[in-house]
C-alpha positions, 0 to 999 in steps of 0.5 A: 433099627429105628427106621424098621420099628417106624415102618412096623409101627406103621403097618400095624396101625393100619389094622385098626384105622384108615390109612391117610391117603398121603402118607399110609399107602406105600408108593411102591417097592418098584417106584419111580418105575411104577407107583401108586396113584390116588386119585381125587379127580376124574374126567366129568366131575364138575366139582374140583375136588382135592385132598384135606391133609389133616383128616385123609378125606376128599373135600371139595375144593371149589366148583368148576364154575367154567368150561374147564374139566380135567380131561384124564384122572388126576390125583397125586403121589402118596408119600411124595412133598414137593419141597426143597428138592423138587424147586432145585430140580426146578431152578436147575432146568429153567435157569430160573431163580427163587422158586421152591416146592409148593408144599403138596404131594407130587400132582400126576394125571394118568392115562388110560382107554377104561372109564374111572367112574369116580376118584378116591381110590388108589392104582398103578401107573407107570410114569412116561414125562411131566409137564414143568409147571410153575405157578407164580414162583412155586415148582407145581409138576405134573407127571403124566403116567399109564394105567398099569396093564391098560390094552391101548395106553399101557405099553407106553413109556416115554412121553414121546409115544403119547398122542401130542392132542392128549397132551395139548388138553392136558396143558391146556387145562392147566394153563386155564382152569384157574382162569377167570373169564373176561378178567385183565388178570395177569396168569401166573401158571406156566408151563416151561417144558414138556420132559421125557420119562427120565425127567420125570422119575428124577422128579418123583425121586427127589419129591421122595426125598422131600417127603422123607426129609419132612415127615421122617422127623415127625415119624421118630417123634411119634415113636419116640413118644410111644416108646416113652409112654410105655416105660 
């Protein structure tokens, strides 16, 4: 009971106020199968923008100071947390020790033959794989999804029926966007595998669970105090 007076709670509230783009739009019923997407950032932007958590907003992050630009929208999964679960999942496929989650909604870049002019909006996607990515000792996936109903790309389900070039930009992007030029710096950020659409539902499952587990308690809290407050 407590569960459905959190969640009526919830949507209501949605009446009067923004909903937070992490954690008041619904991933989806069908999800990991098919889920919502908001996305920040879109091929173009020479801006790195990303979410603010504490008011909802897109902020910029930094500018894109060198060649790097994300080549296909790029956002995140509402209600996901990349946390306890997600670096287990990690560990368990790397044989790697010590990692963990790195305490952000589940990053996903999404595929599609249609120009998205700018990001802060919202879409379906149907997760095809991900790329493992770690960064330093911190679990940092990055789903790879389709544009829902998309003519040329949304017929696609498995990382296998994407162009390998589409991937290669995608991991290249990430492999350097925070490199500096010239630099004798040593990268941190890995890619270990490319995986499959099982993989990757596994990984947006488990980033569910992380998010449940951290902002459930927060949730009944919340209700817990109104409830108080009313009496």
């Amino acid at each position: 009971m407590e569960r459905d007076q959190i969640r009526r709670f919830l949507e209501t509230s949605k009446l009067f106020s923004k909903p937070h783009p992490w954690h008041g739009i619904n991933i989806g019923d069908d999800a990991p199968n098919k889920i919502k997407v908001f996305i920040e950032l879109v091929p173009g932007d020479t801006m790195k923008y990303e979410l603010d958590k504490e008011s909802g907003y897109l902020k910029v992050d930094r500018p894109q100071r060198f060649s790097n630009i994300c080549p296909m929208p790029y956002g995140f999964v509402p209600k996901t947390l990349c946390s306890d679960r997600v670096g287990e999942f990690c560990m368990e496929k790397t044989g790697r020790e010590g990692i963990v989650g790195d305490g952000d909604p589940l990053d996903i870049c999404v595929i599609t033959e249609r120009n998205i002019p700018h990001g802060n909006l919202i879409l379906d996607a149907i997760p095809v794989g991900g790329l493992r990515m770690i960064d330093g000792e911190e679990a940092d996936d990055k789903i790879i999804a389709v544009l829902s109903g998309d003519a040329s790309f949304g017929q696609m389900r498995d990382i296998e029926e994407v162009p390998k070039h589409m991937i290669d930009r995608l991991s290249h992007y990430f492999l350097t966007y925070k490199e500096k030029p010239f630099s004798d710096e040593e990268r941190e950020c890995e890619i270990t595998h490319i995986y499959g659409r099982d993989e990757a539902k596994e990984v947006i499952k488990r980033s569910m669970e992380d998010y449940n587990n951290r902002f459930d308690v927060d949730k009944r809290k919340l209700l817990k105090m109104i409830q108080t407050g009313l009496k």
